[in-house]
C-alpha positions as MATLAB code, in Angstrom:
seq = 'XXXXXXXXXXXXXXXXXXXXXXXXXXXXXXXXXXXXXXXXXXXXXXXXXXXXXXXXXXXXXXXXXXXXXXXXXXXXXXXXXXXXXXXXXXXXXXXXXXXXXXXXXXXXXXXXXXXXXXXXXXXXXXXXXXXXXXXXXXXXXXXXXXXXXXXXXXXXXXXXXXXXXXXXXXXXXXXXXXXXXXXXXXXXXXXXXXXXXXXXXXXXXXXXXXXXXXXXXXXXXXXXXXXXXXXXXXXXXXXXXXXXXXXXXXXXXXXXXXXXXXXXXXXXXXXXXXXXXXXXXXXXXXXXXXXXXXXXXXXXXXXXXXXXXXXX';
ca = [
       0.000    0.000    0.000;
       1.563    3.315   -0.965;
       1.897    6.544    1.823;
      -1.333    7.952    0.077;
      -3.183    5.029    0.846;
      -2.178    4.318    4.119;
      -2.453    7.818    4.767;
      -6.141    7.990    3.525;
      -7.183    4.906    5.382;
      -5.982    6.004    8.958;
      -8.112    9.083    7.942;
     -11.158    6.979    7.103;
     -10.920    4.729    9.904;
     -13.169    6.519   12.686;
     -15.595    7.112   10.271;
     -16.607    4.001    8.885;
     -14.291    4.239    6.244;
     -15.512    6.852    4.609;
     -13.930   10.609    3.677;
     -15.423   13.277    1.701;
     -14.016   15.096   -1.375;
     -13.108   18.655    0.994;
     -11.363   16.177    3.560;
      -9.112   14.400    0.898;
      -7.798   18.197   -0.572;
      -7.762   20.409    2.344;
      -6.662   17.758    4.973;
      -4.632   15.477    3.257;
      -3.518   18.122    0.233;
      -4.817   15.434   -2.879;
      -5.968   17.157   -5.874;
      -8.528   16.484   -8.354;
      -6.781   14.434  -10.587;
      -5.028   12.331   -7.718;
      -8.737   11.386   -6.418;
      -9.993   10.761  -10.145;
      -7.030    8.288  -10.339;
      -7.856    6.737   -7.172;
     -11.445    6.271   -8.000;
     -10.026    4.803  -11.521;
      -7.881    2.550   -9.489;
     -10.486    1.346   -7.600;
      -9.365    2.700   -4.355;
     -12.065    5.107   -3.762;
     -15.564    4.763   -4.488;
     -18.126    7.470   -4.966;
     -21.022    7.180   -2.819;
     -22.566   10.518   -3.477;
     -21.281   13.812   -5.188;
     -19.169   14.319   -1.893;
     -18.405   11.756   -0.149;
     -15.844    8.755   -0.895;
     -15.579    4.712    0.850;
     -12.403    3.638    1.127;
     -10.448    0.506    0.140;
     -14.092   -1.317   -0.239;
     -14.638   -4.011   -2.625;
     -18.561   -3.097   -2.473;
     -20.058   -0.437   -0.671;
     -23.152   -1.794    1.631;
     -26.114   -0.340    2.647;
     -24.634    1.373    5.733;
     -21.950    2.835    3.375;
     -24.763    5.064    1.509;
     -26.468    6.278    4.822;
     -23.681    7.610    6.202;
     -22.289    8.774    3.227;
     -25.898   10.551    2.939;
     -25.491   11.889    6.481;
     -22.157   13.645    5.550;
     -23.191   14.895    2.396;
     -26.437   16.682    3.488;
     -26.257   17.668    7.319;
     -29.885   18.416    7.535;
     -31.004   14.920    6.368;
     -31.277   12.038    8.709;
     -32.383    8.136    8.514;
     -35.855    7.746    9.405;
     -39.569    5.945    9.188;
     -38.335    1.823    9.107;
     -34.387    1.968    9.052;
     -34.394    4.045   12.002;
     -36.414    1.911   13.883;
     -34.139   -0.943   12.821;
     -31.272    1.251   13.471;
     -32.489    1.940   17.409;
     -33.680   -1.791   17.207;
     -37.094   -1.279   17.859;
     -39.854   -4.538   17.866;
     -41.061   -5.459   14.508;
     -38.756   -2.717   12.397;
     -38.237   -3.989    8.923;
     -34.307   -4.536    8.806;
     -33.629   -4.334    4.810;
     -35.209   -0.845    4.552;
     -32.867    2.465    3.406;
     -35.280    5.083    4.377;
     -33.738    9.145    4.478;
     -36.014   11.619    5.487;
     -35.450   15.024    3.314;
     -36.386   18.267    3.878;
     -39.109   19.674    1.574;
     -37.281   20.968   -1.390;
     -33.928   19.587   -0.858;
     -32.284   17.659   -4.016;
     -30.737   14.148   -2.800;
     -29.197   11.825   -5.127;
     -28.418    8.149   -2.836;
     -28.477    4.843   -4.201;
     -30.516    2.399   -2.944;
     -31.940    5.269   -0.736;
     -35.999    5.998   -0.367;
     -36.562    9.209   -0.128;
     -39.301   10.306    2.428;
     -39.921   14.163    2.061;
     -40.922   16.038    5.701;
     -41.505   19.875    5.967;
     -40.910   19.833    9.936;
     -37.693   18.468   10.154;
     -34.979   20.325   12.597;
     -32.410   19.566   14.752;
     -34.775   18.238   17.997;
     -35.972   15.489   15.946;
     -32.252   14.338   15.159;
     -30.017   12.517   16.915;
     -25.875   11.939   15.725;
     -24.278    8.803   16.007;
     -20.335    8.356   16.354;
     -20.237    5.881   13.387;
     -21.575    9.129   11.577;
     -25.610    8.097   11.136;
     -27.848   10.851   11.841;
     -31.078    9.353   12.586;
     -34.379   10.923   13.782;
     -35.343   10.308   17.461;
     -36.969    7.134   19.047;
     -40.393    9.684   19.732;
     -39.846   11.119   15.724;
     -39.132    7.934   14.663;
     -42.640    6.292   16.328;
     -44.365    9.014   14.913;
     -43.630    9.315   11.720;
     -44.030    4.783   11.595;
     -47.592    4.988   12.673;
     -48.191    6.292    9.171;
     -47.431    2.342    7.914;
     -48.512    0.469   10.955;
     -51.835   -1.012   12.173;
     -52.913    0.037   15.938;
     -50.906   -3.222   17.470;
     -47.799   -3.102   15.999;
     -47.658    0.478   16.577;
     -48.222   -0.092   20.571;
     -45.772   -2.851   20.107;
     -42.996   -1.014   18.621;
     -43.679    2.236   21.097;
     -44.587   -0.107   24.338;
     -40.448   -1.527   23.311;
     -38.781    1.532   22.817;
     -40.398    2.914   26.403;
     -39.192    0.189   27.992;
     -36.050   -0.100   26.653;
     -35.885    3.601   28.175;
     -35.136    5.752   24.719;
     -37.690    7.704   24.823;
     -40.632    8.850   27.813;
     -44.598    9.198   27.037;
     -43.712   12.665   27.725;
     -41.481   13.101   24.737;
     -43.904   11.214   22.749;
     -46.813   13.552   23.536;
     -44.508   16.285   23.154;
     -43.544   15.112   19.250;
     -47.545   14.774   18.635;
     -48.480   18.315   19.876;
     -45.794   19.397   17.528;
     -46.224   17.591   14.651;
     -49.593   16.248   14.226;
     -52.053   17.831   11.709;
     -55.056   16.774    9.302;
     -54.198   14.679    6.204;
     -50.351   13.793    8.073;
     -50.511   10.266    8.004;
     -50.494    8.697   11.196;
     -51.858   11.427   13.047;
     -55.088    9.482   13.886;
     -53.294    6.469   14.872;
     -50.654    7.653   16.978;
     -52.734    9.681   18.997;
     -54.883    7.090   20.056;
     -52.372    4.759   21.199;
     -51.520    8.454   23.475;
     -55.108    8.674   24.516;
     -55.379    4.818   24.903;
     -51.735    4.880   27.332;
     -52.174    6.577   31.345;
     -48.647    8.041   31.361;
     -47.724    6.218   34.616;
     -48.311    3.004   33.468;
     -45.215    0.938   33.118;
     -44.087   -0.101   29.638;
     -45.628   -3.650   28.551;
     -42.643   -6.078   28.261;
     -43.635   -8.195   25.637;
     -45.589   -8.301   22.303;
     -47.087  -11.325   23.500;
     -48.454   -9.113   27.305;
     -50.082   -6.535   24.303;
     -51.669   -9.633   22.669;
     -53.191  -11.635   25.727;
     -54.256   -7.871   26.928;
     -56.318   -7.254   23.741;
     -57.735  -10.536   23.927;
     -58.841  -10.559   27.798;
     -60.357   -6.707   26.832;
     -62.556   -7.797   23.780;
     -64.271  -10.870   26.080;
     -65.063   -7.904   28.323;
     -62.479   -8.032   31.296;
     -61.316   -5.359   33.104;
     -57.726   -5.628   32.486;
     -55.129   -3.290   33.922;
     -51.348   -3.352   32.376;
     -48.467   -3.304   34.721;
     -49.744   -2.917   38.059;
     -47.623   -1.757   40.330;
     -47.779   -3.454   43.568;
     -45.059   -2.842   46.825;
     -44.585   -6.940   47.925;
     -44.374   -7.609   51.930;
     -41.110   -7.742   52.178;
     -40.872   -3.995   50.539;
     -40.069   -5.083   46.894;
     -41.314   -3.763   44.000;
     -43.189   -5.254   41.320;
     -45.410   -4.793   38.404;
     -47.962   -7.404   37.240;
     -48.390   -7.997   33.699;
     -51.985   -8.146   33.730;
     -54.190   -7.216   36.958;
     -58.059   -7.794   37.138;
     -58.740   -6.045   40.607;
     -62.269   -7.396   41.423;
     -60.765  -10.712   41.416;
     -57.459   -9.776   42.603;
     -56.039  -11.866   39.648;
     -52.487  -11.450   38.556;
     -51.859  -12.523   35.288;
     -47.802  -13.437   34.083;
     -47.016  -14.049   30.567;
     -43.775  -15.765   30.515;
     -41.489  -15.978   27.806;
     -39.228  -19.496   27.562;
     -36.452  -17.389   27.039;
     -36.785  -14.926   30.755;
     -38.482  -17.572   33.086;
     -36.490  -21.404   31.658;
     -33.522  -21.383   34.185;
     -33.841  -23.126   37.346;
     -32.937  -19.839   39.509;
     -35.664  -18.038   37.603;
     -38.213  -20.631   38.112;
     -37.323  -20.086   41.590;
     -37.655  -16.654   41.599;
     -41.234  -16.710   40.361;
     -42.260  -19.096   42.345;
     -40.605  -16.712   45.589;
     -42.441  -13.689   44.130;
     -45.780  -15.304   43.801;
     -45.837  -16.621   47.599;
     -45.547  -12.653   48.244;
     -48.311  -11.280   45.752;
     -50.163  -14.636   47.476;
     -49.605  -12.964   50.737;
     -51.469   -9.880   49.425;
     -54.603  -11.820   48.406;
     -53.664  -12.091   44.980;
     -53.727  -14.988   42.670;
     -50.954  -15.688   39.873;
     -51.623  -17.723   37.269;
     -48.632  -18.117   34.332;
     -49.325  -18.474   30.400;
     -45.884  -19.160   28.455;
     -45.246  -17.814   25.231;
     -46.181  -21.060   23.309;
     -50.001  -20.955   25.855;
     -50.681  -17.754   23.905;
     -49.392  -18.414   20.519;
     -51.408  -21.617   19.573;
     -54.179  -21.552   22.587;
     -54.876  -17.759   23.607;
     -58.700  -19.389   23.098;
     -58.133  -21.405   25.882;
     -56.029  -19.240   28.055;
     -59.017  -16.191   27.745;
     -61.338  -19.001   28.718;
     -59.378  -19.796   31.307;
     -58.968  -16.670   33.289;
     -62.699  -15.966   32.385;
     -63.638  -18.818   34.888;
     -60.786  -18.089   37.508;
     -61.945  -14.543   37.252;
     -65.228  -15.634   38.456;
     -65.134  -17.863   40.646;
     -63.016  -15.282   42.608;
     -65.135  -12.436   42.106;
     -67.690  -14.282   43.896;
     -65.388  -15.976   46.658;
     -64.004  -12.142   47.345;
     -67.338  -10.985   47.013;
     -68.595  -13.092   49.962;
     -66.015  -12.471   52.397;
];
C-alpha cells in the first residue's frame, strides 16, 4: 500500500471508512486528478457527489447512509431503518429510508426518499459511526403512518421500555407535529389517549396480545400494576383484574427457563399470594397456539373469585 493510501485509510478509519471530497484536498492536500485516479484505481468509491468509501470491494447499505449523512447535514435516517437502526420490535431490517427536507435535491443509491416539511435539529439525533437518525419519539411518529394500531403499541410499548424515549417526549412530538391529512396522526394519537402516562411499559408483544384478547371478552384488564410486595419489593404485574385480585404473568421461555428463575417466580408469587392475589402463568407457546383457551381460562378463575371475594 503506498503513503497515500495508508495515509487515507488512517483518515477513514473513525468514520466508517468513509472521507469526503473537501477532507481528501484540504486535509490530506490530494488534488482532483489524484482522487480521479484513485477512484479509476479502484481505491475510492463514490457514494454521493461528496463523499468517498475507502479501500471497499462493495459499498453496503450502511456505506450510503452515512455517506448521505455527511453529504447533506440536515437529512437524517428515518420511518423503518431508524427503527431498525435503534432496534425497535417489529422494524423492517432491509429498509434504506432518508427523510429530506421539503425541497432539498438528494441523489443516494438504494436510498428511499421520504420528504418532511418539519424536520430540525430536535428530531435528530448523531451517532459516532456518523448516522444521523431521527429520534426514538420522531421515529414512532412518523411509523404509525405504515402500521396497524398493534404493531404500533408494540414497537412504542419496546422503545419505552427499553428507556429511549418517555410518554412525555412522545406527547410532546404529537403536539408538535400532528395535523389533518399527516398520516399517522389518527393512529398515533390514540395509542396516546389509549396509554395513562404512569403506566409501566408492557414487556412483551405477546403481554399486548393476551391484553387485547382478555379486553374484547369484556375483562377489566389493567397493564403493569404496580404493587409494593411484603417484604418492601417492587413489582409490576403484567396483567391485573382487581375485582378478582387476579395477577396474570405471561412468561417468555427465554426470561423464566432457568432453574434460579423458576425459583424466583415461584418466591415472588408466595408474596403477591400474601397480598390476596392470585398468579396464574401463560408461556409464550399458551398464547401463541391456545390464547382461546387461556381467555377461557382466566374468564372462569376470574369468576369464581369475584364471587369468593365478594362473599367475604
Amino acid at each position: 500500500m503506498s503513503v497515500t493510501h495508508a495515509a487515507i485509510t488512517r483518515f477513514a478509519e473513525p468514520r466508517g471508512l468513509l472521507i469526503t471530497k473537501r477532507q481528501l484536498k484540504e486535509e490530506l492536500g490530494l488534488s482532483n486528478r489524484t482522487i480521479a485516479g484513485l477512484v479509476g484505481h479502484g481505491f475510492l468509491k463514490a457514494l454521493t457527489h461528496d463523499v468517498f468509501a475507502v479501500a471497499v470491494s462493495q459499498a453496503s447499505t450502511p456505506h450510503y447512509m452515512r455517506a448521505a449523512c455527511l453529504t447533506w447535514p440536515d437529512v437524517a435516517i428515518g420511518d423503518g431503518a431508524a427503527a431498525s437502526i435503534w432496534g425497535l420490535r417489529r422494524a423492517r431490517r432491509d429498509v434504506f429510508e432518508l427523510l429530506v427536507p421539503t425541497g432539498r435535491r438528494v441523489d443516494v443509491p438504494h436510498a428511499r426518499i421520504r420528504r418532511s416539511n418539519r424536520l430540525t435539529d430536535v428530531d435528530m439525533v448523531e451517532h459516532l459511526d456518523g448516522l444521523r437518525v431521527t429520534t426514538p419519539a420522531r421515529t414512532l411518529f412518523d411509523q404509525a403512518a405504515s402500521l396497524d394500531l398493534f404493531s404500533l403499541r408494540s414497537m412504542a410499548e419496546d422503545a419505552l421500555n427499553k428507556e429511549l424515549c418517555t410518554v412525555g417526549q412522545l406527547r410532546e412530538v404529537a403536539t408538535r407535529l400532528a395535523g389533518r391529512g399527516r398520516g399517522g396522526t389518527d393512529l398515533f394519537i390514540r395509542y396516546l389517549d389509549d396509554r395513562p402516562d404512569d403506566q409501566a411499559p408492557a414487556m412483551s408483544e405477546l403481554e399486548i396480545r393476551l391484553a387485547d384478547a382478555l379486553r374484547d371478552a369484556g375483562l377489566p384488564v389493567e397493564q403493569q400494576r404496580k404493587v409494593i410486595l411484603p417484604t418492601g419489593r417492587v413489582v409490576f404485574l403484567d396483567l391485573a383484574i382487581e375485582r378478582s385480585r387476579l395477577d396474570i404473568e405471561v412468561d417468555h421461555h427465554e426470561w423464566h427457563a432457568g432453574l434460579v428463575e423458576t425459583q424466583r417466580d415461584k418466591t415472588r408469587d408466595v408474596q403477591v399470594a400474601r397480598l390476596r392475589w392470585q398468579s396464574l402463568r401463560f408461556t409464550d407457546h399458551d398464547i401463541e397456539r391456545r390464547i382461546g383457551a387461556v381467555v377461557a381460562s382466566v374468564i372462569e378463575v376470574d369468576r369464581w373469585r369475584s364471587e369468593l371475594l365478594a362473599a367475604g
